[in-house]
N, C-alpha and C positions, 0 to 999 in steps of 0.2 A: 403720456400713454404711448406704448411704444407698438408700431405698426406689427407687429409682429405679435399680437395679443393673439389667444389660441379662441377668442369671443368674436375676432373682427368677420366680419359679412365681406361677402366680395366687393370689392370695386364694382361700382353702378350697379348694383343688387336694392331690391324694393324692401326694406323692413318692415313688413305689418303685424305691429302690438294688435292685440285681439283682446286687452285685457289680461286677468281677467276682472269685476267691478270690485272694489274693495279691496283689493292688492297693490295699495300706491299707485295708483293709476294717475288722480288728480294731480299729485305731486310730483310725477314723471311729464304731464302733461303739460304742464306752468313750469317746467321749466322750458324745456323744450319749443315754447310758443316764445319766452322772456327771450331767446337765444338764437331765434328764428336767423337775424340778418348776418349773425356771428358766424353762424352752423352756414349758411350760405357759403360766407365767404370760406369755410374750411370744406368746401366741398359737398355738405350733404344738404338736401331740400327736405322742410316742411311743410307740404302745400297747404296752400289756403292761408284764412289770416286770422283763423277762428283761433281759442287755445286748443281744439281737437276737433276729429272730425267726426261731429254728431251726427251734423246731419246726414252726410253718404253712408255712414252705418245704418241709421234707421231704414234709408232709404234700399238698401241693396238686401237687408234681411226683411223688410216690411213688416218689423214692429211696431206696432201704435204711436210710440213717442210718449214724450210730458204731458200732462195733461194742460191743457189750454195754449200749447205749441202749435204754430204751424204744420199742419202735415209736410212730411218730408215726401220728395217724388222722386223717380228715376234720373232727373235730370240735375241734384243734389250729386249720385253718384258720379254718374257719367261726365258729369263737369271736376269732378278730383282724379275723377282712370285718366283723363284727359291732360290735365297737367302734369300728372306721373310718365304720362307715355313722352312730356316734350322733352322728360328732364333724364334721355339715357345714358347721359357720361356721365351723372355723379349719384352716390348715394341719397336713397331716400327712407323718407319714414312717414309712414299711416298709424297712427294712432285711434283708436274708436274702440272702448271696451263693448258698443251694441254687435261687433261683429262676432263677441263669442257665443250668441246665439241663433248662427247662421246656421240654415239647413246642407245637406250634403252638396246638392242642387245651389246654392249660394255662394258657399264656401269655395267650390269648381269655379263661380263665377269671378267673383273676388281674385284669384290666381289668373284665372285667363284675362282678364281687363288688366291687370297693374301687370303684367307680363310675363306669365307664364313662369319661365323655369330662373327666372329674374327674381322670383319672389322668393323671400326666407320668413317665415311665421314667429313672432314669438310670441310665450304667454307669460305673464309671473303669478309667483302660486303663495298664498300661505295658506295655513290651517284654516279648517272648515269653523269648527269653534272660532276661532275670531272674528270670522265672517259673517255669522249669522245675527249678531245685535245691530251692525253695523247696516247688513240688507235688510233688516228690520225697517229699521227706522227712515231708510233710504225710501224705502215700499210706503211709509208714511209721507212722505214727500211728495206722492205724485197720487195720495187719496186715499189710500188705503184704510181700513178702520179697525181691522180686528186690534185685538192685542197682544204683546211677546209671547203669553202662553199658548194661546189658542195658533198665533201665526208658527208654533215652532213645531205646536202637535200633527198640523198639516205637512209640516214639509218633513218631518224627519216617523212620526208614526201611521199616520194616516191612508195607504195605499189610496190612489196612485199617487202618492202625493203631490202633484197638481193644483189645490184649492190652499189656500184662498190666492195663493201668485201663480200662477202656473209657469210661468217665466224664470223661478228662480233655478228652478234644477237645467235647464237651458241653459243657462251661464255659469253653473256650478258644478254640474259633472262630469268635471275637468278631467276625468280620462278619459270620456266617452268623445269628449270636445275636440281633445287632441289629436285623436283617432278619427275624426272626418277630418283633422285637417292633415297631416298628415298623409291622408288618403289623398287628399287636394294638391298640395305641394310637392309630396315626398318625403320619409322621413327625413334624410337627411337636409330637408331644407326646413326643418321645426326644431326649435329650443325653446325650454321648460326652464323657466329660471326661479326657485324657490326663493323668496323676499327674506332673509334674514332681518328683523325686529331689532335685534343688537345692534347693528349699523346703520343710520338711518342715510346718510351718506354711501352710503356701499351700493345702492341701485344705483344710483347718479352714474357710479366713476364705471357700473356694467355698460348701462347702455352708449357710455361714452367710448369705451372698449369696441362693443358690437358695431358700433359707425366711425369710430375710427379722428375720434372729436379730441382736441388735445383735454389733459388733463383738467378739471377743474372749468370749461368752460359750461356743463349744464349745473347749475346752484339753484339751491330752495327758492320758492317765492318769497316775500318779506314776511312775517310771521303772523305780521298784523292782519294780513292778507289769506294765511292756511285757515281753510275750513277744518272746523274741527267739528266730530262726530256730536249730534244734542245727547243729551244727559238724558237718562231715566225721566224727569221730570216732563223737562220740555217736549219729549216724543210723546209722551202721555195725553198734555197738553193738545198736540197738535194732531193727537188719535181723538181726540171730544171736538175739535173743531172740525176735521173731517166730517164726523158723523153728523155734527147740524150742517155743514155747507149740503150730504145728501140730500138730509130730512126737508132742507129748503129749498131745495131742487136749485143752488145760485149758478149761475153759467161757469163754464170750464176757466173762460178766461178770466176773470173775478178770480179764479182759488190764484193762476199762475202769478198775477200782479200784487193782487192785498198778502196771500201766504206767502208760495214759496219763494217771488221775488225781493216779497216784502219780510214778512216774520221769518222767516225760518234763515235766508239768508244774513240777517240781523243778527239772530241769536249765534248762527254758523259762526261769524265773526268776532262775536264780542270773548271779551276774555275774564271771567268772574273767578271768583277764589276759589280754587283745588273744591274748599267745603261743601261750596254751595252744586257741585256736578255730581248726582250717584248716576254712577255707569249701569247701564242695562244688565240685569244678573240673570247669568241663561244659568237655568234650574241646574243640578247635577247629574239628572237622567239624559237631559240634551248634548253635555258634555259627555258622557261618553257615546250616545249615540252618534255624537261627530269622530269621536276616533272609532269607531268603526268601520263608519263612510270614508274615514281620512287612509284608512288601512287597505280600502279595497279602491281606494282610488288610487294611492302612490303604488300600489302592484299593480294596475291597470297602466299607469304611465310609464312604470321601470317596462313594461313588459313590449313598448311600443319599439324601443330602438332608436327612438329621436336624442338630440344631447341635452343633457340636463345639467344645469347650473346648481351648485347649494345641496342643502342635506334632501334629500329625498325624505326623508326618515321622520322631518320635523312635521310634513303631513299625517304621520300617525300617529305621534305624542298624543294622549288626552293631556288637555289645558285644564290647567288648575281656574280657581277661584269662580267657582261653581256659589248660584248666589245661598244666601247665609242668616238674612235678615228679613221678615216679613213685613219690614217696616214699607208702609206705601208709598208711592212718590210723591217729589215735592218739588216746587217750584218757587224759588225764592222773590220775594215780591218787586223785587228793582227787577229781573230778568223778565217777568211777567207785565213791565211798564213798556221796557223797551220790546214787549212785541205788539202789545197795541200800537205805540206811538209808530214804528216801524210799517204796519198796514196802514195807517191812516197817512205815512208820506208816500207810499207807494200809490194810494189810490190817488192825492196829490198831483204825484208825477206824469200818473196816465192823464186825469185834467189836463195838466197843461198842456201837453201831449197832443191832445184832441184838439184842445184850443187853436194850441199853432197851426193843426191842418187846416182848420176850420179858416183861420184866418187867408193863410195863404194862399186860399183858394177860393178865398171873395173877390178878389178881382174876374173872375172867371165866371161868376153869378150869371142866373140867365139862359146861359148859353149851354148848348149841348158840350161843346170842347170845354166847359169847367167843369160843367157836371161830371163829365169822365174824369175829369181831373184829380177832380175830389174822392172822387170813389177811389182811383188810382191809389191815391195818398192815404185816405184813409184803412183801404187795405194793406199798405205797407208799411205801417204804423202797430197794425196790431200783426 
């Protein structure tokens, strides 16, 4: 990568990815963590030892979080502005896709704590149509219950569109987005990098460009290891489990450890035959309703002045393969074993979990100093 890249950020300049969700994020992210002590010694910081940084995103825009997470505090943030301020000779990078639904008032923040005119913004963009099966089923993840139809007639027909997520146009109306930050930074300190699909490879070697990282040193995670989007089936599945964990009123923390730590991360991972996955089919009214929002949002962004990476243009394609088949989903019965089995070792894990506290802190019995102890521990455990 030759230092001389027209992408490179200045010497000791703050890079904050802002997202956006669903735009190769995770996969920018994992590498970027796997590459941590590498990227060091070539100069740039990744704070923290997370693979991103959730939690100071949640915390500095004061979004709710995952459901059955720990709330995030002020002091999440404030401990990452902190390490960013110690590190002013070499480049840095923040990652957290929760920052692109920061308020005006946030966004100002965000720049003034990671240092001011130090800071360069970026975001990466694809089409709205690919994004919306994808925040779908992500919105299943943390509880959600409606269904693909009903959740898409909300956000793309429904004024205000608001219901039933009200979060997703907050992190999707990426030129209004761009346009607070930009206000926050300066244009000239925002880039727009459109995600080409064609290369999957070709983020990697930008943002290695933009920090100035030799060639070839951010790589995918192991493959075993990419999450990859649930199927038509599975999100189906884990939209009727939602709706009884409601109906049973089971506590937050139960969904995070039996579900999503358990089932969904399971099925995330597992790799079954092309057959047996039908992808999420956004109707054909939805697809061109997204090139329409995709049309007035790449003239909202061309019109901002900030640099832009990639076609602009690909935000306004309508996306083909509009769904086709009324056929219902389906869930093939090995994929449906491994997400029982999968809850029932997570609920396993927290057991022992508990066990060890418990354990640990029997010698402390009695006494006031174990008692605390135990609570101690056992609130650090969950």
């Amino acid at each position: 990568m030759p230092n001389g890249s027209e992408l490179l950020i200045p010497e000791h300049a703050c890079l904050v990815h802002i997202g956006f969700p669903k735009t190769g994020t995770t996969s920018i992210q994992r590498a970027l963590h796997q590459a941590r002590d590498q990227m060091r010694a070539a100069g740039v910081s990744y704070p923290g030892t997370d693979r991103y940084h959730k939690m100071p995103g949640i915390a500095i825009t004061q979004a709710p979080g995952r459901l059955g997470d720990r709330p995030a505090t002020d002091a999440d943030w404030v401990e990452l502005a902190d390490e960013v301020r110690r590190d002013p000779g070499r480049r840095v990078i923040v990652s957290s896709e929760w920052l692109s639904q920061a308020t005006d008032e946030q966004a100002q923040r965000v720049v003034d704590d990671l240092g001011g005119d130090r800071v360069h913004i970026l975001a990466t963009l694809r089409p709205l149509a690919k994004i919306l099966p994808s925040a779908w089923q992500q919105y299943l993840q943390n509880g959600v219950r409606v269904d693909y139809d009903t959740w898409l007639r909300g956000m793309l027909l429904d004024a205000p569109y608001d219901k039933p997520t009200p979060t997703f146009w907050k992190r999707h109306r990426h030129d209004l987005i761009l346009a607070r930050w930009a206000k926050a930074a300066g244009t000239d300190h925002v880039t727009a990098l459109v995600v080409d699909s064609r290369d999957h490879d070709l983020l990697l070697r930008q943002f290695e460009e933009l920090l100035g990282l030799p060639d070839g040193m951010l790589v995918p995670g192991p493959t075993e290891r990419d999450n990859r989007s649930l199927s038509w089936g599975e999100a189906e599945m884990l939209r009727l489990v939602n709706t009884e964990f409601k109906k049973r009123k089971w506590p937050d923390r139960l969904y995070r450890e039996a579900i999503r730590n358990g089932v969904v991360n399971r099925l995330a991972l597992s790799r079954p035959a092309a057959s047996d996955l039908q992808s999420i089919p956004t109707p054909d009214w939805a697809l061109d309703r997204a090139a329409e929002l995709g049309n007035e949002i790449a003239d909202g962004i061309g019109a901002l002045g900030i640099r832009i990476v990639g076609d602009l243009d690909a935000l306004r394609a309508r996306q083909s393969g509009g769904a086709t088949s009324t056929a219902p989903p389906t869930l093939p019965a090995g994929l449906a074993a491994e997400a029982v089995v999968a809850a029932i070792n997570a609920m396993r894990r927290e057991q022992a979990k508990g066990a060890k506290v418990l354990k640990a802190a029997a010698g402390g019995r009695h006494t006031a100093t174990g008692k605390s102890r135990l609570i101690g521990r056992l609130r650090r455990s969950s």
